[in-house]
Every structure is written in structure tokens, then in C-alpha cells.
PyMOL Python script that loads the backbone (N, CA, C, O; Angstrom):
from pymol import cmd

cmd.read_pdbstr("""\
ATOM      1  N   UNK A   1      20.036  30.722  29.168  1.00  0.00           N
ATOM      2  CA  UNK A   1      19.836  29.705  28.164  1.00  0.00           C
ATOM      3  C   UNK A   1      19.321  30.394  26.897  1.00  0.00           C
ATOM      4  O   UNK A   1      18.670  31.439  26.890  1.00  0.00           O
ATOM      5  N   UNK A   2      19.724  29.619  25.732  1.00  0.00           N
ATOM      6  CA  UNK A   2      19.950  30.900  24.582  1.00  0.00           C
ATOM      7  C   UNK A   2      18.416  29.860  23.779  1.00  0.00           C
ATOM      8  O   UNK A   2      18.285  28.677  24.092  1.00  0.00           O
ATOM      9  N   UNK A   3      17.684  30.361  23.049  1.00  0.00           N
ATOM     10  CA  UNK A   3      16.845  29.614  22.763  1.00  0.00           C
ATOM     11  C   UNK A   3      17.192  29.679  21.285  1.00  0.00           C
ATOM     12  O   UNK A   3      17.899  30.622  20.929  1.00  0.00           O
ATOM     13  N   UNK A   4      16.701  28.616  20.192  1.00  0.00           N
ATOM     14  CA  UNK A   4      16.853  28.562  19.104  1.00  0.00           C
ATOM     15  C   UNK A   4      15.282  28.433  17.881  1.00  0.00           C
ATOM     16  O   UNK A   4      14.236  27.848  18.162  1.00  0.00           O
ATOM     17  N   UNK A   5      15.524  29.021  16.825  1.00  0.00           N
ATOM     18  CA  UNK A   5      14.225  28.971  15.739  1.00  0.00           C
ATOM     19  C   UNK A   5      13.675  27.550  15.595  1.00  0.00           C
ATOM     20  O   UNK A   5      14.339  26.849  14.831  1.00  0.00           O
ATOM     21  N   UNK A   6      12.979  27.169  15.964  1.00  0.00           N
ATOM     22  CA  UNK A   6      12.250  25.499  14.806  1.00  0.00           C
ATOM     23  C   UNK A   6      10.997  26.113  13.832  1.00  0.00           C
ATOM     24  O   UNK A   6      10.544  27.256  13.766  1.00  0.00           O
ATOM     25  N   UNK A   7      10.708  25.133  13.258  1.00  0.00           N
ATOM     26  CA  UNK A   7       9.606  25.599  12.668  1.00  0.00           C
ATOM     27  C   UNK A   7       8.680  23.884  12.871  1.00  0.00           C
ATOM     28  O   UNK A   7       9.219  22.782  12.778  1.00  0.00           O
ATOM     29  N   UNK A   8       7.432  24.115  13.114  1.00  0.00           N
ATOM     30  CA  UNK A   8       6.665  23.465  13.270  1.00  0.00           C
ATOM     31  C   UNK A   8       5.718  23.518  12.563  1.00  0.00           C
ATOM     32  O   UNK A   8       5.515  24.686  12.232  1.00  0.00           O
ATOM     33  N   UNK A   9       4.695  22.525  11.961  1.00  0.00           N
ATOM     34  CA  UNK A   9       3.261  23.121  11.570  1.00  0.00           C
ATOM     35  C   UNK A   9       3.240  24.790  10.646  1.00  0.00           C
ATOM     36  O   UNK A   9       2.196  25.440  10.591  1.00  0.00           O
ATOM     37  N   UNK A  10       4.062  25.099  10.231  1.00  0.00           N
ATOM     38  CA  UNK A  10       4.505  25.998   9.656  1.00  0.00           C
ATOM     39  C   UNK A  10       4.738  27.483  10.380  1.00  0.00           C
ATOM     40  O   UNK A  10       4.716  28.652   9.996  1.00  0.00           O
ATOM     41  N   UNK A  11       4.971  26.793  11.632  1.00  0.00           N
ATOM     42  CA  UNK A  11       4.877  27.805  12.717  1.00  0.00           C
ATOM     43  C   UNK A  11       6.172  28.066  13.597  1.00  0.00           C
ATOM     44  O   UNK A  11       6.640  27.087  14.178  1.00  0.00           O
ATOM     45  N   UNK A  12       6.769  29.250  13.744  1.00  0.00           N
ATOM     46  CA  UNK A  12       7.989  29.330  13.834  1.00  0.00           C
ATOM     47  C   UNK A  12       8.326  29.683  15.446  1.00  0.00           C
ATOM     48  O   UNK A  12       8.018  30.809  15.836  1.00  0.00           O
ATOM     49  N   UNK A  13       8.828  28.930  16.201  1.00  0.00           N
ATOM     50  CA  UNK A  13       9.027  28.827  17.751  1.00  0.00           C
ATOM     51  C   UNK A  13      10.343  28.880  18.214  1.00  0.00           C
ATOM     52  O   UNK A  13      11.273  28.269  17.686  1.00  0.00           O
ATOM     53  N   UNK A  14      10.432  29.594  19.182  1.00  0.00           N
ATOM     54  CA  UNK A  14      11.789  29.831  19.931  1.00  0.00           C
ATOM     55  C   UNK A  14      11.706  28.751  21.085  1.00  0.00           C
ATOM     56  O   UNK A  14      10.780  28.767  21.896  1.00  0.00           O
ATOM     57  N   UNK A  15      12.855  27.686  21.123  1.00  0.00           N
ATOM     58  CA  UNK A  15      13.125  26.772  22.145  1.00  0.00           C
ATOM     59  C   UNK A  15      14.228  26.818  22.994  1.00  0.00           C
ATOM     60  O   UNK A  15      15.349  26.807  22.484  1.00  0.00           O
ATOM     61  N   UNK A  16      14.088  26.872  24.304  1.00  0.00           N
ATOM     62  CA  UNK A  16      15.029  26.847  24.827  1.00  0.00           C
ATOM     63  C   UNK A  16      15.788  25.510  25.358  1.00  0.00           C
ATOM     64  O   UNK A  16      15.215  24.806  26.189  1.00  0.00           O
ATOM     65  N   UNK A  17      16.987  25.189  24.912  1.00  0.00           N
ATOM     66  CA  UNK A  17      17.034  23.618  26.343  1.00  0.00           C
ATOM     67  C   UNK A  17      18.793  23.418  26.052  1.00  0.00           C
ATOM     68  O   UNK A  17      19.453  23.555  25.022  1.00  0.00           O
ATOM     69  N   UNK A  18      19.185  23.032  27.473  1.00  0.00           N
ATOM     70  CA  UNK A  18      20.433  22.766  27.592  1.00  0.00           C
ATOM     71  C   UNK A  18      21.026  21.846  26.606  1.00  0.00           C
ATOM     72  O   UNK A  18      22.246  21.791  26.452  1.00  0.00           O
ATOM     73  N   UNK A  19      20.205  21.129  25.940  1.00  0.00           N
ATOM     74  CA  UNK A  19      20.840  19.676  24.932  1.00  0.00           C
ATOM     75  C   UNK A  19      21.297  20.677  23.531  1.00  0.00           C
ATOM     76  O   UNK A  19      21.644  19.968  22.586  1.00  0.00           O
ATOM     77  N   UNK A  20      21.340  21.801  23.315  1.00  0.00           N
ATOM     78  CA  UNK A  20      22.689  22.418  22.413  1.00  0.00           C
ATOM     79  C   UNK A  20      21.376  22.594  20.752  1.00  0.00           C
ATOM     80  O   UNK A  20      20.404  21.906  20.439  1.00  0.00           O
ATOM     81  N   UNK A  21      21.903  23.617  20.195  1.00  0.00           N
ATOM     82  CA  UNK A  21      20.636  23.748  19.156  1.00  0.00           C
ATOM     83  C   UNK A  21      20.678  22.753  17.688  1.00  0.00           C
ATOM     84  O   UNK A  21      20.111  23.030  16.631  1.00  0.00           O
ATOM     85  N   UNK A  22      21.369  21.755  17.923  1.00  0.00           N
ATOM     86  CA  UNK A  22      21.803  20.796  16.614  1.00  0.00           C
ATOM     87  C   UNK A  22      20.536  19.734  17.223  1.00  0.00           C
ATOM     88  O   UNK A  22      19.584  19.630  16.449  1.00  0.00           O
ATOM     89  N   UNK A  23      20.447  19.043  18.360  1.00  0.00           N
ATOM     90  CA  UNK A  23      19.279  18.831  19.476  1.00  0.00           C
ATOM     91  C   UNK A  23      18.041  19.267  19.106  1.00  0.00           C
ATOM     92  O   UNK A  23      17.376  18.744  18.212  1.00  0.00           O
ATOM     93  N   UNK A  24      17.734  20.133  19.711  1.00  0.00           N
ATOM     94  CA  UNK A  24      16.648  21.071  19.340  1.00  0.00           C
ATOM     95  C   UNK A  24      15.846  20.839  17.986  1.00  0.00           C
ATOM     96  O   UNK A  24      14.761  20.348  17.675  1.00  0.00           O
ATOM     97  N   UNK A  25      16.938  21.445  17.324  1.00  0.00           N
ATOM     98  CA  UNK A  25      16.539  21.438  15.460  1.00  0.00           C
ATOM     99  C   UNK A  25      16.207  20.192  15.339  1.00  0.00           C
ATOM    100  O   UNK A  25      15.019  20.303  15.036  1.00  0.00           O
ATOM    101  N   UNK A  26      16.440  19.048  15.366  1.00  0.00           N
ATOM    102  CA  UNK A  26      16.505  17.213  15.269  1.00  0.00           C
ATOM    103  C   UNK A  26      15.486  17.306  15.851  1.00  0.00           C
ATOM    104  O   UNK A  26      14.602  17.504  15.018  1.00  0.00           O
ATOM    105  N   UNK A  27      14.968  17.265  17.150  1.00  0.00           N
ATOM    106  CA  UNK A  27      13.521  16.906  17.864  1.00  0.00           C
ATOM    107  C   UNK A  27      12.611  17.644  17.027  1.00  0.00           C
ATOM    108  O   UNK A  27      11.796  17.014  16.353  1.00  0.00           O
ATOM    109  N   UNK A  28      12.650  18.964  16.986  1.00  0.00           N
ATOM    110  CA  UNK A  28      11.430  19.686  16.074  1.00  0.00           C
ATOM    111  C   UNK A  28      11.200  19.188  14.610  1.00  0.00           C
ATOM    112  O   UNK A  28      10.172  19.378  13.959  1.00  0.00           O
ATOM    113  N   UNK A  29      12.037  18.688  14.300  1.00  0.00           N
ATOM    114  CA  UNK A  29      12.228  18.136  12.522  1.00  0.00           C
ATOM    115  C   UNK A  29      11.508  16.831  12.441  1.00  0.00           C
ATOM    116  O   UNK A  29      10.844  16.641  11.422  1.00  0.00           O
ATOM    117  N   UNK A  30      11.538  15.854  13.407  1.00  0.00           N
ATOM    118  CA  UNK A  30      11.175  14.972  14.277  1.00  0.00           C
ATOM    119  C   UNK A  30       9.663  15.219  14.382  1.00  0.00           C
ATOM    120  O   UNK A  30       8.851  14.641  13.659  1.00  0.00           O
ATOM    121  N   UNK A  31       9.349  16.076  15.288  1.00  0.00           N
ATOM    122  CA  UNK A  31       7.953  16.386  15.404  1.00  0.00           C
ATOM    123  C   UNK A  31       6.995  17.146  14.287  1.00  0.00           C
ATOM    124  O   UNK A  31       5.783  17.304  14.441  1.00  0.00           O
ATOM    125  N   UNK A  32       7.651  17.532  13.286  1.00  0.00           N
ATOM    126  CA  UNK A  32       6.866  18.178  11.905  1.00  0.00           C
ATOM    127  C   UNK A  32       6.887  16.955  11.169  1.00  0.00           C
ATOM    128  O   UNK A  32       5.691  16.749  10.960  1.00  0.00           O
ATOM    129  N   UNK A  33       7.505  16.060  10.673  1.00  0.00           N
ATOM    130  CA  UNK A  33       7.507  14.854  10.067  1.00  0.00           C
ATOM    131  C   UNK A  33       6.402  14.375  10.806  1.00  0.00           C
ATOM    132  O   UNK A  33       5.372  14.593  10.169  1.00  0.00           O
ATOM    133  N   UNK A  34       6.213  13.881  11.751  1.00  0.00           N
ATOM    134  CA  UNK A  34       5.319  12.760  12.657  1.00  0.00           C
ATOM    135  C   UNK A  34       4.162  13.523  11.946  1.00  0.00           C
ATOM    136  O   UNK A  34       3.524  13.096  10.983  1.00  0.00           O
ATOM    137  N   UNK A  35       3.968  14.888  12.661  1.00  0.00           N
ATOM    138  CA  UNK A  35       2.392  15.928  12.038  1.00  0.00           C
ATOM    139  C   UNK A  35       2.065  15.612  10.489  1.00  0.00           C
ATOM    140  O   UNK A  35       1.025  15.245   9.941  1.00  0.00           O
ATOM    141  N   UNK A  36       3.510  15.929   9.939  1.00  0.00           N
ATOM    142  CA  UNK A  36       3.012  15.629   8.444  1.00  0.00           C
ATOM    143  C   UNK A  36       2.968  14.528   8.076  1.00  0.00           C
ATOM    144  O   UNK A  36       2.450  14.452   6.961  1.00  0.00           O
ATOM    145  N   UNK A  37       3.434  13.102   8.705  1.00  0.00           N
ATOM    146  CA  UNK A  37       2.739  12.050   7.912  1.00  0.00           C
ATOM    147  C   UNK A  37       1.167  11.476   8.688  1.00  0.00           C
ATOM    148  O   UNK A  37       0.544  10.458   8.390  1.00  0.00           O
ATOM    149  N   UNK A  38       0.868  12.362   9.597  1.00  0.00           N
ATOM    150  CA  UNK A  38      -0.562  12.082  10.039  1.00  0.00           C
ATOM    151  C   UNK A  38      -1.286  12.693   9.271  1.00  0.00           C
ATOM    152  O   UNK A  38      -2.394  12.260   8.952  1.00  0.00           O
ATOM    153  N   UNK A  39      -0.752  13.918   8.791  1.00  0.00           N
ATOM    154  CA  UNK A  39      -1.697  14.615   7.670  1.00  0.00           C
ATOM    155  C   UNK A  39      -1.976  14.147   6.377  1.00  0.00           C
ATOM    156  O   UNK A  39      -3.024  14.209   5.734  1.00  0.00           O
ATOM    157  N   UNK A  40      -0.957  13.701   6.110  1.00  0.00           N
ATOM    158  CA  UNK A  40      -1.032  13.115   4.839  1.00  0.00           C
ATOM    159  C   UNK A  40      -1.868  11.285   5.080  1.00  0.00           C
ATOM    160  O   UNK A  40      -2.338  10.637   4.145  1.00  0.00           O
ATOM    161  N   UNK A  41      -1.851  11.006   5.966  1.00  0.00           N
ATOM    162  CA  UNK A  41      -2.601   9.812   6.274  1.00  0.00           C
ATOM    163  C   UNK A  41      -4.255  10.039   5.991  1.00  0.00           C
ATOM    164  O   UNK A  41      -4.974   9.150   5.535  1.00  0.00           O
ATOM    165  N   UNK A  42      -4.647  11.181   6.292  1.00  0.00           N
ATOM    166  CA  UNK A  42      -6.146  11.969   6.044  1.00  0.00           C
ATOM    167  C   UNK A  42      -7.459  11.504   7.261  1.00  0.00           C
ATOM    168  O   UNK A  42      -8.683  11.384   7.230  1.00  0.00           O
ATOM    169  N   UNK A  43      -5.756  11.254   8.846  1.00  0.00           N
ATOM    170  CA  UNK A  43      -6.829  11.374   9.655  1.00  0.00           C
ATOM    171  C   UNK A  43      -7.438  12.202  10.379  1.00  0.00           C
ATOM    172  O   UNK A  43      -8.224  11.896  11.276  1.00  0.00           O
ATOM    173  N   UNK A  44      -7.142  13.265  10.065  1.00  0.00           N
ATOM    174  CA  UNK A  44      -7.626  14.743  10.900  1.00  0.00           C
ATOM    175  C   UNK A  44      -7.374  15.688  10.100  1.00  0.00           C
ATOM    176  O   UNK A  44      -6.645  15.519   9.123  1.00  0.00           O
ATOM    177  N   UNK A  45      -8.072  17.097  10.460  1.00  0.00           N
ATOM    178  CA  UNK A  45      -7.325  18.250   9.258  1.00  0.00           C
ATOM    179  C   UNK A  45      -6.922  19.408  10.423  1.00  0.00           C
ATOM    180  O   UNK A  45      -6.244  20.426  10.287  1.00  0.00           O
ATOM    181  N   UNK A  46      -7.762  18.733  11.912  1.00  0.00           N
ATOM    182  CA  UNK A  46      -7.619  20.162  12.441  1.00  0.00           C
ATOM    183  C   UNK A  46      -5.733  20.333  13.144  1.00  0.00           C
ATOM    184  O   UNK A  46      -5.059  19.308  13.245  1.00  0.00           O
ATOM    185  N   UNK A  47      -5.263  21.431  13.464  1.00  0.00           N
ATOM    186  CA  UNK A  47      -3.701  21.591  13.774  1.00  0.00           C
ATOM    187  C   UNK A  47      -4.034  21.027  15.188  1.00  0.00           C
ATOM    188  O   UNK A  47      -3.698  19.850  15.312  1.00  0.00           O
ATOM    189  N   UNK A  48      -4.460  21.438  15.988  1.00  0.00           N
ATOM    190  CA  UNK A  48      -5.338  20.668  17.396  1.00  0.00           C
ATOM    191  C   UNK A  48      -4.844  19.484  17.384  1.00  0.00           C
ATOM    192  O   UNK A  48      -3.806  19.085  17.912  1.00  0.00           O
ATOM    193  N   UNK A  49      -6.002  18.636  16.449  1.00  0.00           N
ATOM    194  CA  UNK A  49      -5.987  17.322  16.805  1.00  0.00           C
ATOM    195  C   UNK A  49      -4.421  16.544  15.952  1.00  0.00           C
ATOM    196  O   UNK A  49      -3.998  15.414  16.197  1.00  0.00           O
ATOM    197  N   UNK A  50      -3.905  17.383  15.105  1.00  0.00           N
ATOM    198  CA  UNK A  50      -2.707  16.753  14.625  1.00  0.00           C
ATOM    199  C   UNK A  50      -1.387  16.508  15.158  1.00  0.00           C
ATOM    200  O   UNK A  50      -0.560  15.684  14.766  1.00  0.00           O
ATOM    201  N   UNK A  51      -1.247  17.910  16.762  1.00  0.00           N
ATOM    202  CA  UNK A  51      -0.552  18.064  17.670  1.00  0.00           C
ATOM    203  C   UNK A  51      -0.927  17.058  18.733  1.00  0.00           C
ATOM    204  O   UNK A  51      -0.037  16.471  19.347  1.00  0.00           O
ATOM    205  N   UNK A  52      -2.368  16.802  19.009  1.00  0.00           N
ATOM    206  CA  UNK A  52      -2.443  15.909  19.927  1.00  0.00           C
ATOM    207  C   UNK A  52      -1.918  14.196  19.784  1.00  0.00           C
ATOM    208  O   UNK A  52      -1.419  13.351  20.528  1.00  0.00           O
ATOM    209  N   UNK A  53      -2.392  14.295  18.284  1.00  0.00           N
ATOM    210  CA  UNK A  53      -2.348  12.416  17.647  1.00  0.00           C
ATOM    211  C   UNK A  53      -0.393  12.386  17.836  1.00  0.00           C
ATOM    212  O   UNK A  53       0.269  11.546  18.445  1.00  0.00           O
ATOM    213  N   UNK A  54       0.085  13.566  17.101  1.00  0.00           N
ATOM    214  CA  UNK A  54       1.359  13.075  17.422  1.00  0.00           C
ATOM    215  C   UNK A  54       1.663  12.992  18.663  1.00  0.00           C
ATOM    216  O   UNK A  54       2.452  12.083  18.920  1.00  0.00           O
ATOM    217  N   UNK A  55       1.250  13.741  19.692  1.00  0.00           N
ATOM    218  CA  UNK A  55       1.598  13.382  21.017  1.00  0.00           C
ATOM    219  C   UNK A  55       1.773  12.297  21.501  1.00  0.00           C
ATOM    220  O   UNK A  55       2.639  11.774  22.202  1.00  0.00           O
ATOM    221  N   UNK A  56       0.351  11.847  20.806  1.00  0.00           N
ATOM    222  CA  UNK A  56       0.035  10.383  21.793  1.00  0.00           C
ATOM    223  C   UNK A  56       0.764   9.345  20.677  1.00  0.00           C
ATOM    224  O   UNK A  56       1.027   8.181  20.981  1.00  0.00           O
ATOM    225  N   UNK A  57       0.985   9.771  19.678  1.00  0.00           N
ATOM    226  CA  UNK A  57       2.288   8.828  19.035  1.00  0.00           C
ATOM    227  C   UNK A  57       3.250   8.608  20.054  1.00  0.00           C
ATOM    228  O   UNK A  57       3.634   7.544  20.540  1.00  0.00           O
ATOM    229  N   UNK A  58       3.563   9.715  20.291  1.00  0.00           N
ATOM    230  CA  UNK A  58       5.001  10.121  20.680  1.00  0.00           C
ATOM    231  C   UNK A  58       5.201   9.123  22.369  1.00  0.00           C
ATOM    232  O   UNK A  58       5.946   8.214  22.734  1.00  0.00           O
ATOM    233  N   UNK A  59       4.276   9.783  22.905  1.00  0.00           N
ATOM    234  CA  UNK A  59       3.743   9.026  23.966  1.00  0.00           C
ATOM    235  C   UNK A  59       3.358   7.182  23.987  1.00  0.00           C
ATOM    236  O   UNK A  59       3.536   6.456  24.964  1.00  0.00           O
ATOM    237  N   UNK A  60       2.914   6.829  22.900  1.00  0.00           N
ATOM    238  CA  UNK A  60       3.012   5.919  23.046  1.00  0.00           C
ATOM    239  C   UNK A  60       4.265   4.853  23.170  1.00  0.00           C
ATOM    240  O   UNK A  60       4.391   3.841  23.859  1.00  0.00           O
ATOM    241  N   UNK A  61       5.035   5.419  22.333  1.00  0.00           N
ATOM    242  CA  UNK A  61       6.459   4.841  21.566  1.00  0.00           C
ATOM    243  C   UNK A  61       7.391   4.958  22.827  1.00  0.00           C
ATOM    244  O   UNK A  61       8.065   4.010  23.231  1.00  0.00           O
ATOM    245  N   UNK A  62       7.371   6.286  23.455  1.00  0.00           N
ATOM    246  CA  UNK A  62       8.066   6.014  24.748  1.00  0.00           C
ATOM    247  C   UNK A  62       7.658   4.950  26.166  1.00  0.00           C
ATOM    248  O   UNK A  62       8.253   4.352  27.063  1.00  0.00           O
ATOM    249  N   UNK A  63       6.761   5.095  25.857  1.00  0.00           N
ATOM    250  CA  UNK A  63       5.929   3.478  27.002  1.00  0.00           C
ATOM    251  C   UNK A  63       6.402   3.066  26.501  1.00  0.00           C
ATOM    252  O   UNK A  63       7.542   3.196  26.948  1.00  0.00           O
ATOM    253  N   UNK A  64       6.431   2.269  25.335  1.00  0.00           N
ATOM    254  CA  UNK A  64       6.848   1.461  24.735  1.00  0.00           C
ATOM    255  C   UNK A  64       8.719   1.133  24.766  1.00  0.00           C
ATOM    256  O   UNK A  64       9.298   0.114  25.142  1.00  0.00           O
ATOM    257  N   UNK A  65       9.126   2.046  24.378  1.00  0.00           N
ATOM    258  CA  UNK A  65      10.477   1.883  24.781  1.00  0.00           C
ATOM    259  C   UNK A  65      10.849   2.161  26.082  1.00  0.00           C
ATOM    260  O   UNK A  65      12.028   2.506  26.153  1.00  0.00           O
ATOM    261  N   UNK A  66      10.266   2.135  27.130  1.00  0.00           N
ATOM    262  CA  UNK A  66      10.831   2.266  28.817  1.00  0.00           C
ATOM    263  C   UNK A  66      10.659   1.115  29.237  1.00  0.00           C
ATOM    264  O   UNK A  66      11.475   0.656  30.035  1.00  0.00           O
ATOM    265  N   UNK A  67       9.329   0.194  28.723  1.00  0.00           N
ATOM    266  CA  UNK A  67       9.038  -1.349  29.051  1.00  0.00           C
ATOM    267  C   UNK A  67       9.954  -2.017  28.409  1.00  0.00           C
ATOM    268  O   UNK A  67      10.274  -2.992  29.090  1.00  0.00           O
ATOM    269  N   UNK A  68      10.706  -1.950  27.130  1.00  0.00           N
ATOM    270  CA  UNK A  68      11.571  -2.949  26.568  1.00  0.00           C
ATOM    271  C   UNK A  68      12.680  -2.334  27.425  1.00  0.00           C
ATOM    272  O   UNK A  68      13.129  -3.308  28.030  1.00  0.00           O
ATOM    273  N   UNK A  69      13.259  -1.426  27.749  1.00  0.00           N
ATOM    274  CA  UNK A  69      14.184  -1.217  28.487  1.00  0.00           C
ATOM    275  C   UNK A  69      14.162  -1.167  29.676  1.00  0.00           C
ATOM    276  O   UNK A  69      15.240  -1.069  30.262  1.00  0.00           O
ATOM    277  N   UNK A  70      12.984  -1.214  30.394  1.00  0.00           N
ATOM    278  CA  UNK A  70      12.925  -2.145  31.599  1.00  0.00           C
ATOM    279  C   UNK A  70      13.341  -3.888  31.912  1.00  0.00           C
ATOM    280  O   UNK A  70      13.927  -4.494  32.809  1.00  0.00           O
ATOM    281  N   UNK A  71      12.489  -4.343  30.279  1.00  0.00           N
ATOM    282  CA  UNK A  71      12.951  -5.705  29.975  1.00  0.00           C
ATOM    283  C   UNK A  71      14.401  -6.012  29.815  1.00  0.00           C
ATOM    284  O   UNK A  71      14.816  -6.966  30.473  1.00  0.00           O
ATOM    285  N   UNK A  72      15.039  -5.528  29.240  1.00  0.00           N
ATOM    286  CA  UNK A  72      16.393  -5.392  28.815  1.00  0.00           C
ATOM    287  C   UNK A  72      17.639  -5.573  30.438  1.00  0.00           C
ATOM    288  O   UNK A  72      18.446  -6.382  30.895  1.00  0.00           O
ATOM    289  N   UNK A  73      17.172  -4.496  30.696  1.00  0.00           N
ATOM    290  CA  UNK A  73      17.652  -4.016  32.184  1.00  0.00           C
ATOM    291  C   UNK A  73      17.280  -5.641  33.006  1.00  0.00           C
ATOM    292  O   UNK A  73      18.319  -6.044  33.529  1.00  0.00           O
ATOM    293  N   UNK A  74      16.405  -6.369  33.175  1.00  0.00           N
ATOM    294  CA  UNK A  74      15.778  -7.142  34.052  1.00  0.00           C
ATOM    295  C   UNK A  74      16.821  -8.384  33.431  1.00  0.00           C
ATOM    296  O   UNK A  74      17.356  -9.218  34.160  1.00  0.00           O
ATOM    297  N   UNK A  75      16.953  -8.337  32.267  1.00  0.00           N
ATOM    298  CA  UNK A  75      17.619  -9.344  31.284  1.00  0.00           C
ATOM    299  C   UNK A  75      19.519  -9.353  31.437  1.00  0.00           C
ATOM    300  O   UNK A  75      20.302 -10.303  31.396  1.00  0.00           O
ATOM    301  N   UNK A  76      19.685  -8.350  31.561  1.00  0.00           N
ATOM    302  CA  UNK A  76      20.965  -8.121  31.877  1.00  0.00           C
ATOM    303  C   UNK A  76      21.734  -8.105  33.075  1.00  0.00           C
ATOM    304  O   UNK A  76      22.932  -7.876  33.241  1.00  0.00           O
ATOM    305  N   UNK A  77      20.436  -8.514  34.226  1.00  0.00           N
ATOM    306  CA  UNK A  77      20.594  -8.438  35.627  1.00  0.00           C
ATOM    307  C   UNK A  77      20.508 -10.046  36.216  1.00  0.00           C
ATOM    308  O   UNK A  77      21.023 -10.473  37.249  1.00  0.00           O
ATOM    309  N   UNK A  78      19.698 -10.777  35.233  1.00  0.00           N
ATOM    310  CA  UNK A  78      19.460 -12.248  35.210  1.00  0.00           C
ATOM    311  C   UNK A  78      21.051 -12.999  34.710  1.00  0.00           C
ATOM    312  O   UNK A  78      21.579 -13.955  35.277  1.00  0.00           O
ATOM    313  N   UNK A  79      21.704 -12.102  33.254  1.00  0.00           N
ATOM    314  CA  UNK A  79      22.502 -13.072  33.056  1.00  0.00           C
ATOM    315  C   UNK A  79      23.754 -12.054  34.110  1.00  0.00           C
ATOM    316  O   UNK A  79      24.463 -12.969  34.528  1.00  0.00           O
ATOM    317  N   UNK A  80      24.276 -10.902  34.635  1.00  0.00           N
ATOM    318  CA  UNK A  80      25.006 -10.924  35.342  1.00  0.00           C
ATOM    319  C   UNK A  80      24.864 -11.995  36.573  1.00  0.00           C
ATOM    320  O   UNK A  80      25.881 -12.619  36.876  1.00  0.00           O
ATOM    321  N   UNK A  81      23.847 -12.202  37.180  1.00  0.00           N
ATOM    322  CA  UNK A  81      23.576 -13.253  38.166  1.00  0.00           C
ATOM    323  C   UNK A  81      24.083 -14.787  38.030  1.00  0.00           C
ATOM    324  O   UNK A  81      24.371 -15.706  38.796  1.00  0.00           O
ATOM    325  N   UNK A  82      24.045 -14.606  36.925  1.00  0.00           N
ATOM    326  CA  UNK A  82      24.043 -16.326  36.416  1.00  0.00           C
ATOM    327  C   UNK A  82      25.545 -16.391  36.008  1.00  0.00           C
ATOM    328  O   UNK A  82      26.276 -17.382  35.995  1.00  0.00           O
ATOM    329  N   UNK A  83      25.836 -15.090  35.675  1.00  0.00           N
ATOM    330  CA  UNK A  83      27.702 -15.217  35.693  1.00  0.00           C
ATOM    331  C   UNK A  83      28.563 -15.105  36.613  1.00  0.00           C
ATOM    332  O   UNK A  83      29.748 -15.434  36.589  1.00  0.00           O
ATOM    333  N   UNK A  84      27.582 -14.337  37.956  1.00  0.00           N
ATOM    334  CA  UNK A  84      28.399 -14.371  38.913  1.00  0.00           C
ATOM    335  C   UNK A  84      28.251 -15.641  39.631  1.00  0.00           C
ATOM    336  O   UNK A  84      29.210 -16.022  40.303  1.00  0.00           O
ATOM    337  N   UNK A  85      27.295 -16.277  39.589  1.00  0.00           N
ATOM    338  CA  UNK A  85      26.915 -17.226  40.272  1.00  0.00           C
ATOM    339  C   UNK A  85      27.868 -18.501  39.646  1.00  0.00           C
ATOM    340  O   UNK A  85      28.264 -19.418  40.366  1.00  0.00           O
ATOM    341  N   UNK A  86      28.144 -18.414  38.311  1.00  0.00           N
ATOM    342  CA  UNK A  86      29.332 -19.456  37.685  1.00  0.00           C
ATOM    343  C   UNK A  86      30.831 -19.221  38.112  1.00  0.00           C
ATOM    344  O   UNK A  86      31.632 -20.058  38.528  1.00  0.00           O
ATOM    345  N   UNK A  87      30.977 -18.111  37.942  1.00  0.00           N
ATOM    346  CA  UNK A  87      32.151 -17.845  38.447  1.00  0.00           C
ATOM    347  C   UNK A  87      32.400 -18.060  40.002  1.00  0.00           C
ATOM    348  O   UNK A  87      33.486 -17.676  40.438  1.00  0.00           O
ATOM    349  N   UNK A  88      31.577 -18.584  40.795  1.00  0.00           N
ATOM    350  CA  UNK A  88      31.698 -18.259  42.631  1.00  0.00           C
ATOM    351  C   UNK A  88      31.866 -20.081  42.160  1.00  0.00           C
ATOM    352  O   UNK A  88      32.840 -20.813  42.335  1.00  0.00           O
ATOM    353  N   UNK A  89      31.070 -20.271  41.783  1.00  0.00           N
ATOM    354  CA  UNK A  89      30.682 -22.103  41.980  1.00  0.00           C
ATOM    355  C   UNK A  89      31.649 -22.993  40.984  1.00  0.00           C
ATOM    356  O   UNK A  89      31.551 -24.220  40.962  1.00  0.00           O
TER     357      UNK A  89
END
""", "prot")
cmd.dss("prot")
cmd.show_as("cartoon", "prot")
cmd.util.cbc("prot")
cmd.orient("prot")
């Protein structure tokens, strides 16, 4: 697996991952934006806590989107039911 440059926090990292380096580049670009608009928000100065806050951004937003797409999923299982159940009756 061939790893590719990002730059982070002004910090330059070799990543490796099967999702192709156009991927890669997008998530890290992704994660320096999030850092820099926490920085610029003026709630932390340390790199520490600016890696962590985005984390738990990051972290949060995915709870967040696994429960609506749990919902979704639960929603789409209600009206297949209700179509199969029209179509039998």
C-alpha cells in the first residue's frame, strides 16, 4: 500500500489507505479546515486540544449520522412492510 503526502496543522504526514490518494487528500483537507475553523473560533490555542475538539467534532457528527441512518433504515423497512402487506391483501 503506497502511502500519500497530506498536510495537516502545518504538518506534513504520509497516509496510507486502500480508498486511492484523491480520498486521502479530501479527508485530510477535511480535517485541517475543521482545526482551522476551531482556531479561528478562539477556543483553544494548544495543537493537542485542537486535534482532540476536532475529533470529538468529528465523532460527534458520525453518532449523529449512524442514528439518522439507523432511522432511515427502520423507515424504509416500515414502508417496504406496508407495501408488501398491500400488495398480498
Amino acid at each position: 500500500m503506497k502511502g500519500v503526502n497530506v498536510e495537516i496543522m502545518g504538518q506534513t504526514l504520509i497516509v496510507a489507505s486502500d480508498a486511492g490518494d484523491e480520498w486521502v487528500k479530501s479527508v485530510a483537507e477535511t480535517v485541517d479546515d475543521r482545526i482551522k475553523q476551531l482556531r479561528e473560533s478562539g477556543q483553544t490555542v494548544s495543537s493537542i486540544n485542537l486535534a482532540i475538539l476536532a475529533a470529538l467534532n468529528f465523532a460527534d457528527e458520525l453518532e449523529r449520522l449512524k442514528k439518522q441512518h439507523q432511522e432511515l433504515l427502520e423507515r424504509i423497512a416500515a414502508i417496504n412492510n406496508r407495501l408488501g402487506a398491500a400488495i398480498e391483501g
